[in-house]
DRENDO-1510 file (C-alpha; in Angstrom, 1 decimal, always signed):
<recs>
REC; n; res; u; v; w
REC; 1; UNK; -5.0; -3.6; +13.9 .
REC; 2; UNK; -1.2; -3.4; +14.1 .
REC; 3; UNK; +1.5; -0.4; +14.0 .
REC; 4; UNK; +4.2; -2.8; +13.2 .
REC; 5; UNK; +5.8; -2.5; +9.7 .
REC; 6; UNK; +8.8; -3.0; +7.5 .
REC; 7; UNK; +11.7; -0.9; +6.0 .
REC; 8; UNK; +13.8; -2.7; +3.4 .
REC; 9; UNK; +15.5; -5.1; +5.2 .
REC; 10; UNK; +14.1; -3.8; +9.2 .
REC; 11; UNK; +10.9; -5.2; +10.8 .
REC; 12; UNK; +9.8; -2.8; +13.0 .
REC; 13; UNK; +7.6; -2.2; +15.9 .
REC; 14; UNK; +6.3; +1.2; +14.5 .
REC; 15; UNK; +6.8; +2.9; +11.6 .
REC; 16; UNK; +8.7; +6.0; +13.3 .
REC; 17; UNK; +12.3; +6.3; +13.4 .
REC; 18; UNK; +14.9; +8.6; +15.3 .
REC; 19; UNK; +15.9; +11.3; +12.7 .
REC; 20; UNK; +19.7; +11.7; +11.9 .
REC; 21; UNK; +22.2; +14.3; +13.9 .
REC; 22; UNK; +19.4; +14.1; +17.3 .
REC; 23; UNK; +20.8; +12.2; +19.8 .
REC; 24; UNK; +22.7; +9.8; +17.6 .
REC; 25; UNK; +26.2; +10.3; +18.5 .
REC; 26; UNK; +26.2; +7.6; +21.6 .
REC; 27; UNK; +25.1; +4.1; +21.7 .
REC; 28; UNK; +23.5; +4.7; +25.0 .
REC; 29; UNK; +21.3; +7.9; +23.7 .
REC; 30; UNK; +20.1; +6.2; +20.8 .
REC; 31; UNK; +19.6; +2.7; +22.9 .
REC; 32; UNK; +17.7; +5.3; +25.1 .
REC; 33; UNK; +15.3; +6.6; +22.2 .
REC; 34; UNK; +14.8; +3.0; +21.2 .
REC; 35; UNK; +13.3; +2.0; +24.7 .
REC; 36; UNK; +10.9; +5.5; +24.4 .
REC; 37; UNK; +9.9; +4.1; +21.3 .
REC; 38; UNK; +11.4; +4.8; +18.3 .
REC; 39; UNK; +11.6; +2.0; +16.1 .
REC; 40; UNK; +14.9; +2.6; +14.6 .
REC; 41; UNK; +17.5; +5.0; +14.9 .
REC; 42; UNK; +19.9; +6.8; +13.1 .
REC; 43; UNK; +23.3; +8.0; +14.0 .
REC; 44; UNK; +24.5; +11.1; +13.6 .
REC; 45; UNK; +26.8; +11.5; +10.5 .
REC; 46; UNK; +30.0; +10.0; +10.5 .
REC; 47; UNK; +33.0; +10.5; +8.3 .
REC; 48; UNK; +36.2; +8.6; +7.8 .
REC; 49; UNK; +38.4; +10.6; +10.0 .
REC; 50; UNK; +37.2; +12.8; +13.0 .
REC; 51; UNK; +35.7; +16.3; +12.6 .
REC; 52; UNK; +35.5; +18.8; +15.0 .
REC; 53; UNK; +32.4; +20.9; +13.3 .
REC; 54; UNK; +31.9; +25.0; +13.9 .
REC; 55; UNK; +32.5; +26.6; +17.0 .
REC; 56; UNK; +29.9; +28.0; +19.7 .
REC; 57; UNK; +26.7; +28.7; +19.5 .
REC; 58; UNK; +25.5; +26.0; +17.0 .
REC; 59; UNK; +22.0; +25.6; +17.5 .
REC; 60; UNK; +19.1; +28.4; +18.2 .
REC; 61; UNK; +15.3; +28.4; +18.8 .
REC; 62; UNK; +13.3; +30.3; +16.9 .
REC; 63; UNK; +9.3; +31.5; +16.5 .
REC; 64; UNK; +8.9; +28.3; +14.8 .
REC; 65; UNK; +11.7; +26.0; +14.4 .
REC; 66; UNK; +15.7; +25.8; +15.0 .
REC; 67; UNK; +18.6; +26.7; +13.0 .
REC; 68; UNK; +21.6; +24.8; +13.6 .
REC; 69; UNK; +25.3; +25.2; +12.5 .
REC; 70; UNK; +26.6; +21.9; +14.0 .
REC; 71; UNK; +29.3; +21.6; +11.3 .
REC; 72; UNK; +29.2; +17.5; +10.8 .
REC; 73; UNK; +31.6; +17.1; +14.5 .
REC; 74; UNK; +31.9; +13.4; +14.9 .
REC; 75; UNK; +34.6; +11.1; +16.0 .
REC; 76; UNK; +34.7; +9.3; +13.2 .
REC; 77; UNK; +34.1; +5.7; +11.9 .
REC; 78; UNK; +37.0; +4.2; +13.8 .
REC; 79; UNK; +36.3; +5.0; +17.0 .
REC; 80; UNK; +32.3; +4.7; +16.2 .
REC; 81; UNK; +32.2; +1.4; +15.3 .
REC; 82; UNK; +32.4; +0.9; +19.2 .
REC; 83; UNK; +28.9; +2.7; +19.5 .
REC; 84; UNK; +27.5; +0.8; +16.6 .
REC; 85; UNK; +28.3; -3.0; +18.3 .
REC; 86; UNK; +26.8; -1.5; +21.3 .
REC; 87; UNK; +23.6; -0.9; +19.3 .
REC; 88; UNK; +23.2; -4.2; +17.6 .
REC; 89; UNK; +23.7; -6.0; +20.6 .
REC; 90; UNK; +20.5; -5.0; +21.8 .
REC; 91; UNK; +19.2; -6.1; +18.9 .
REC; 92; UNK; +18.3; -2.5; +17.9 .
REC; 93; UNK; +17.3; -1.4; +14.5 .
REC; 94; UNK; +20.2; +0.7; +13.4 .
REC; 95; UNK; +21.0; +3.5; +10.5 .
REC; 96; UNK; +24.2; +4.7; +9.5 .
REC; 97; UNK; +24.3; +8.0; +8.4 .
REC; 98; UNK; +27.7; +8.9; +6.5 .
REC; 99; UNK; +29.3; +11.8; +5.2 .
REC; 100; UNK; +33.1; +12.3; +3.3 .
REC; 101; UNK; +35.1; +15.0; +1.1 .
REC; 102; UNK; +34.6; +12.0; -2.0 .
REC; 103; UNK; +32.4; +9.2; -3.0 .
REC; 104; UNK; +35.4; +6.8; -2.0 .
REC; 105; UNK; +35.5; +8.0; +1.7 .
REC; 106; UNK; +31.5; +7.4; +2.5 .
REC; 107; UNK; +31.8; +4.3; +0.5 .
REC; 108; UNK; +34.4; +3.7; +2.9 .
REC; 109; UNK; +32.7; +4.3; +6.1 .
REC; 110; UNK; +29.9; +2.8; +4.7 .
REC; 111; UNK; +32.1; -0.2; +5.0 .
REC; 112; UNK; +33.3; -0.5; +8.6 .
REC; 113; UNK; +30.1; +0.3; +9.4 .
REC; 114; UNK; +28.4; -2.6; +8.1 .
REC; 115; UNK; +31.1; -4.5; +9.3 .
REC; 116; UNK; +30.2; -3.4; +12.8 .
REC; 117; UNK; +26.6; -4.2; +12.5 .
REC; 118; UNK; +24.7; -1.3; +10.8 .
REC; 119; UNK; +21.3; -2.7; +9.0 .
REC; 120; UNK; +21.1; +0.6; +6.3 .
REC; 121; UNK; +23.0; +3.4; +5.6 .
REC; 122; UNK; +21.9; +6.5; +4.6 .
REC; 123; UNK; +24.4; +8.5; +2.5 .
REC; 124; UNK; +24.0; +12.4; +3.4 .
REC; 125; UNK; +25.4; +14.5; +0.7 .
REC; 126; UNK; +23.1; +17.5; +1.3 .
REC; 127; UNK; +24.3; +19.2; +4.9 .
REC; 128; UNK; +23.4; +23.2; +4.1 .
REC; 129; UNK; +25.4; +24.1; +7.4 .
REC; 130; UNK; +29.1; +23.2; +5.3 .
REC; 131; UNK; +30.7; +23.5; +2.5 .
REC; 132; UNK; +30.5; +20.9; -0.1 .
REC; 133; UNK; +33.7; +20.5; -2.6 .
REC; 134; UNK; +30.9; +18.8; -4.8 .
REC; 135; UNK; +27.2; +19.8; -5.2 .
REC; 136; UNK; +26.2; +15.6; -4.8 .
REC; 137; UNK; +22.4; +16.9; -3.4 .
REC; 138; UNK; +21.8; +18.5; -6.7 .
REC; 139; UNK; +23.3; +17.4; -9.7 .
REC; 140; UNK; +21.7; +14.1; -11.0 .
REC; 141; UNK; +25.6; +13.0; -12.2 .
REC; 142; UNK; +27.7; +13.3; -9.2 .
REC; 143; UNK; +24.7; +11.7; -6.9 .
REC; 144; UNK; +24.6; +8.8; -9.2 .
REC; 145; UNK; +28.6; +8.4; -8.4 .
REC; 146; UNK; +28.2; +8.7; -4.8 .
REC; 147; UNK; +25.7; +6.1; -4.9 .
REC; 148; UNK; +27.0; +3.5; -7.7 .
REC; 149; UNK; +30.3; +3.8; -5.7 .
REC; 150; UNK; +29.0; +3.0; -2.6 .
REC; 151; UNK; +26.7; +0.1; -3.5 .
REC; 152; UNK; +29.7; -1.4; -5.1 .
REC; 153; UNK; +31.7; -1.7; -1.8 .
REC; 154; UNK; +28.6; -3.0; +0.5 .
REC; 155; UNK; +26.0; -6.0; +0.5 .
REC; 156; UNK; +23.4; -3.9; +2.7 .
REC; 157; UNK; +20.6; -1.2; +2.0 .
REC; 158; UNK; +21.7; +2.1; +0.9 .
REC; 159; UNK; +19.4; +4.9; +1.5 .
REC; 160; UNK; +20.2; +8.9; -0.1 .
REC; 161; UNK; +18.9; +11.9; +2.5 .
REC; 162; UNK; +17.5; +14.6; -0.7 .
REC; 163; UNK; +17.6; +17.9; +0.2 .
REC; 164; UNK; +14.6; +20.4; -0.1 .
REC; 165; UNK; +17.1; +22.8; -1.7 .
REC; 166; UNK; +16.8; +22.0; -5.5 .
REC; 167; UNK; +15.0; +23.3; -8.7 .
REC; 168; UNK; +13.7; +19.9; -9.2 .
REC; 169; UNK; +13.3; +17.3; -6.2 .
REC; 170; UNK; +12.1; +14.6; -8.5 .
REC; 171; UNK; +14.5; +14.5; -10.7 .
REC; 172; UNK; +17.3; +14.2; -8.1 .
REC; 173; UNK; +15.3; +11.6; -6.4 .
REC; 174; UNK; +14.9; +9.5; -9.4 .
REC; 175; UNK; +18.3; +9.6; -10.7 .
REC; 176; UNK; +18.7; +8.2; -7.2 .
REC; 177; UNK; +16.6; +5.3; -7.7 .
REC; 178; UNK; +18.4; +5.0; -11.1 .
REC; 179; UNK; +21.1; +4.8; -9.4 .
REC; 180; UNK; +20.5; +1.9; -7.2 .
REC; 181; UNK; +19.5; +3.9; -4.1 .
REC; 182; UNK; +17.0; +1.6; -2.0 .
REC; 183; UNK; +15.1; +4.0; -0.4 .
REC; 184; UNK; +15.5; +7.7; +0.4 .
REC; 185; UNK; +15.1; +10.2; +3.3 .
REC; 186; UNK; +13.2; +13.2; +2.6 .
REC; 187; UNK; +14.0; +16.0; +3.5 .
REC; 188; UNK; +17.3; +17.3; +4.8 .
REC; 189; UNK; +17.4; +21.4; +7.2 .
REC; 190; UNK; +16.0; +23.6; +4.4 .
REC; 191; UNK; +18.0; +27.0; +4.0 .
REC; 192; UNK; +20.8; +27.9; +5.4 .
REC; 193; UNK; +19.0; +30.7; +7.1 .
REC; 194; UNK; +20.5; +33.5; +9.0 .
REC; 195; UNK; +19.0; +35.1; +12.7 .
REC; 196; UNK; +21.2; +38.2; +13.8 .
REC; 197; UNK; +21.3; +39.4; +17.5 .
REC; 198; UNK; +20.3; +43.2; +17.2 .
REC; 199; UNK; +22.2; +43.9; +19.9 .
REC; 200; UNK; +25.2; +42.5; +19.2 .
REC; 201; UNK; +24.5; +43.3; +15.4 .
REC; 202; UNK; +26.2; +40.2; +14.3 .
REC; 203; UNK; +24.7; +36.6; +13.5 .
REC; 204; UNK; +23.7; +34.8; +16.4 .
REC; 205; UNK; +25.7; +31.8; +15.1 .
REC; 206; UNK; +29.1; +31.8; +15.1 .
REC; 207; UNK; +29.5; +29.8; +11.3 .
REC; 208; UNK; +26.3; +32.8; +10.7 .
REC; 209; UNK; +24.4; +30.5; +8.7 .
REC; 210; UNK; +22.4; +27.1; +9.4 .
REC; 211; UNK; +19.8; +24.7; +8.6 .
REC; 212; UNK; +16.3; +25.0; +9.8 .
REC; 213; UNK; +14.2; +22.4; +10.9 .
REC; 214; UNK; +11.1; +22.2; +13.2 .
REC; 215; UNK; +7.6; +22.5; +12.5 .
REC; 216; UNK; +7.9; +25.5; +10.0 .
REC; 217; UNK; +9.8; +23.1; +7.3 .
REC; 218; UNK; +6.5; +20.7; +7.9 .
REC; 219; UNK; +4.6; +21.6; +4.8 .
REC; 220; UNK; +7.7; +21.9; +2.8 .
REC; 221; UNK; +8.8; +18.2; +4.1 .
REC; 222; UNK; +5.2; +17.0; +3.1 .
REC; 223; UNK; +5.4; +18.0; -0.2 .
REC; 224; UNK; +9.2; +16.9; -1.1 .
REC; 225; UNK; +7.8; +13.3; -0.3 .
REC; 226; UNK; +4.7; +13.4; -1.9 .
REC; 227; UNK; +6.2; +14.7; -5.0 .
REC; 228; UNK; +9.1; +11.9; -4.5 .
REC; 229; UNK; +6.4; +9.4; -4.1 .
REC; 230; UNK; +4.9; +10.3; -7.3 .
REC; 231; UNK; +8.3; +9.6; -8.8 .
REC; 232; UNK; +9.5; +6.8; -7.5 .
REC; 233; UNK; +9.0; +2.9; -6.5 .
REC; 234; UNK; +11.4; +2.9; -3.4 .
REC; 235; UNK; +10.3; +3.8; +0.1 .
REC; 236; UNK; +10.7; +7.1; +1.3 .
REC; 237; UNK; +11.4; +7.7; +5.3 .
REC; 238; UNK; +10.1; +11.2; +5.7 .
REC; 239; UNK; +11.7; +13.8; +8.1 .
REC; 240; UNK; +11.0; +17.4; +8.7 .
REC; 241; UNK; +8.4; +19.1; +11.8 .
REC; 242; UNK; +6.9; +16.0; +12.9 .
REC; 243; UNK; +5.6; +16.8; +16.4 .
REC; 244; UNK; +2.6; +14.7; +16.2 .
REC; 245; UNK; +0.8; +11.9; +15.6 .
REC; 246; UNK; -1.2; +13.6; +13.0 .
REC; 247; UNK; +1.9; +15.0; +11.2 .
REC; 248; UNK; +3.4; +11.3; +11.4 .
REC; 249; UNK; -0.3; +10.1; +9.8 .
REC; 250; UNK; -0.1; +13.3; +7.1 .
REC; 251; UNK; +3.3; +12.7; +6.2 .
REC; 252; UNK; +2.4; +9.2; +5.3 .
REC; 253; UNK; -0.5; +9.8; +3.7 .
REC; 254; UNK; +2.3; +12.6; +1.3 .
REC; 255; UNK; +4.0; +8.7; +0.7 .
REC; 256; UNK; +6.4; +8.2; +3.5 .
REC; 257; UNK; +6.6; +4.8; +4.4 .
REC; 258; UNK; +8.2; +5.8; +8.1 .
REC; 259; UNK; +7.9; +8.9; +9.8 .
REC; 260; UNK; +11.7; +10.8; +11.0 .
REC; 261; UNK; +11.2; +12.1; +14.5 .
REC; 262; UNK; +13.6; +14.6; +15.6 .
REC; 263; UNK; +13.5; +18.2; +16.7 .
REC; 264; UNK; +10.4; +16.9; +18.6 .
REC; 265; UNK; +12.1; +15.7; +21.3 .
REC; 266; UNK; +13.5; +19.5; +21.7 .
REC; 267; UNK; +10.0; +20.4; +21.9 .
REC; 268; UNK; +8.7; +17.7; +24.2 .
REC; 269; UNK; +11.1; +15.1; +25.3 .
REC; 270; UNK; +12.1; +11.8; +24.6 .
REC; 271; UNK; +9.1; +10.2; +25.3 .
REC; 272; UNK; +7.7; +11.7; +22.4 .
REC; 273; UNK; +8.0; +8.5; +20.3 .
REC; 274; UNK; +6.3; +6.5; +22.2 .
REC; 275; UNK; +3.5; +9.4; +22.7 .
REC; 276; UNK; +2.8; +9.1; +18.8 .
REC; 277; UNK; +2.8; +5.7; +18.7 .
REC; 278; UNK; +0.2; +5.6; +21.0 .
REC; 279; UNK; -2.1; +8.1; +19.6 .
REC; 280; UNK; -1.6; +7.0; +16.0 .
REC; 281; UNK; -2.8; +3.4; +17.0 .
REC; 282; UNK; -6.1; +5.2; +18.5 .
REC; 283; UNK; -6.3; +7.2; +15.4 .
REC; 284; UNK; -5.9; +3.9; +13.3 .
REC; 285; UNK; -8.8; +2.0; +15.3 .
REC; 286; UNK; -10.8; +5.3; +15.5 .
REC; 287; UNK; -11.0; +5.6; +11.5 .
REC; 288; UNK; -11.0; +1.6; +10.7 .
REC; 289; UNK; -7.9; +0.8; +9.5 .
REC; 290; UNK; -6.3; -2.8; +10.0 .
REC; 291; UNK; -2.2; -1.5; +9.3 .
REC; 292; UNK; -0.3; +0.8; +9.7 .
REC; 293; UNK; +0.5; +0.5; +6.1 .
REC; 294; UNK; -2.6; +1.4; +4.8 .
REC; 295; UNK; -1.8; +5.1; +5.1 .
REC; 296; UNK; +1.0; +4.9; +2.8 .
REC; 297; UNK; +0.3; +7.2; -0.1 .
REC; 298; UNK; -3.4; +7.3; +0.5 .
REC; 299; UNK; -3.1; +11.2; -0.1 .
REC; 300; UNK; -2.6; +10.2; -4.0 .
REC; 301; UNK; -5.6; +10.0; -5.9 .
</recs>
């Protein structure tokens, strides 16, 4: 019985994978969640010039989840490429998540970062915590720009991050594939939401809108990939309340072919990759199954 299992053009020890915007702004965080078991990490988005993102607080807990009004702050592809050579040299599976104003500025960073090493990038067009000139995460015409433009300028994978915010998730995710997209990451925050301090009787964040994630966007995650699954041929990495090995093995089943950890390691700690790797290979022996693999799409009958 084996955990190991592929992504495109990644072989990979597990099929779970650090989720964009958690820890992914430093080679030696993401190196970190690497060696605690993720298989693959993802950077935190990155655009072609640096951004400084919203001011304090940007991030709350919640009952059930966190809203976060981060704003995109990075330091931009120039001075990232450092953090990306720093990955690769350890030989690290790595994901470049990229953002820009136009389709011409991701395709650029999509660039320099494959020239520093990056094995995929994942176009993110979908951020509900900012404010898009274009609405690329839900009309079927500007997301096939974004993409065609961007496969143009590069040789490696390019992966679209859908956002749960749409009439119609299927038909975003296949004009996708359409496209050219080579896989997809499903699904982005969901909202923005809004908390508001009683007391202060004002938002609690300072931009007064964010993105939730957590485990209350987990059955809303779960069924953005399965219905994706049912639309498309190419693999799906599926993000949103994975805290456990079961919700890694259920969002599989839904179609994912790897499992996005990230607000889990606000709930536990880092370690928490290597916790679910663990108990979904006893799961795996437990209930007879010889890969990993096997529970991709076994929810569709």
């Amino acid at each position: 019985m084996t955990i190991k299992t592929s992504f495109l053009n990644m072989n990979l020890k597990n099929p779970l994978v650090l989720s964009a915007g958690i820890l992914g702004v430093s080679a030696s965080t993401m190196i970190r969640a690497y060696n605690c078991g993720a298989a693959a990490v993802t950077t935190k988005s990155i655009s072609i010039t640096p951004r400084q993102g919203h001011k304090n607080p940007t991030v709350i807990a919640y009952e059930k989840g966190l809203m976060n009004a981060v704003g995109l702050s990075n330091p931009g592809i120039g001075a990232f490429t450092e953090e990306i050579k720093k990955i690769r040299q350890k030989n690290i599976p790595l994901i470049l998540n990229t953002i820009g104003k136009t389709p011409q500025e991701m395709a650029q960073v999509a660039k320099k970062g494959e020239q520093a090493g990056a094995g995929i990038i994942e176009l993110n067009p979908s951020c509900p915590n900012v404010t898009h000139e274009k609405p690329y995460a839900s009309d079927p015409k500007l997301l096939k720009e974004l993409i065609t433009t961007v496969k143009k300028r590069i040789k490696i994978p390019v992966i679209v991050k859908l956002s749960p915010n749409v009439e119609n998730i299927k038909e975003i995710a296949k004009s996708a594939e359409q496209a050219g997209a080579d896989g997809i990451t499903a699904i982005n925050t969901v909202g923005p939401g809004m908390l508001i301090d009683i007391a202060a009787k004002k938002p609690v964040l300072d931009f007064k809108t964010g993105g939730i994630s957590g485990p209350a966007i987990r059955p809303i995650a779960v069924r953005c990939v399965y219905d994706i699954y049912e639309t498309v041929k190419i693999p799906i990495i599926g993000t949103g309340g994975i805290t456990s090995a079961n919700d890694a093995i259920e969002m599989m089943m839904a179609g994912a072919t790897l499992a996005g950890i990230g607000s889990a390691i606000y709930y536990h700690d880092i370690s928490i990759f290597k916790k679910i790797a663990e108990d979904m290979e006893k799961w795996l022996k437990q209930n007879n199954y010889k890969s990993v693999e096997e529970l991709i799409g076994a929810a569709h009958v």
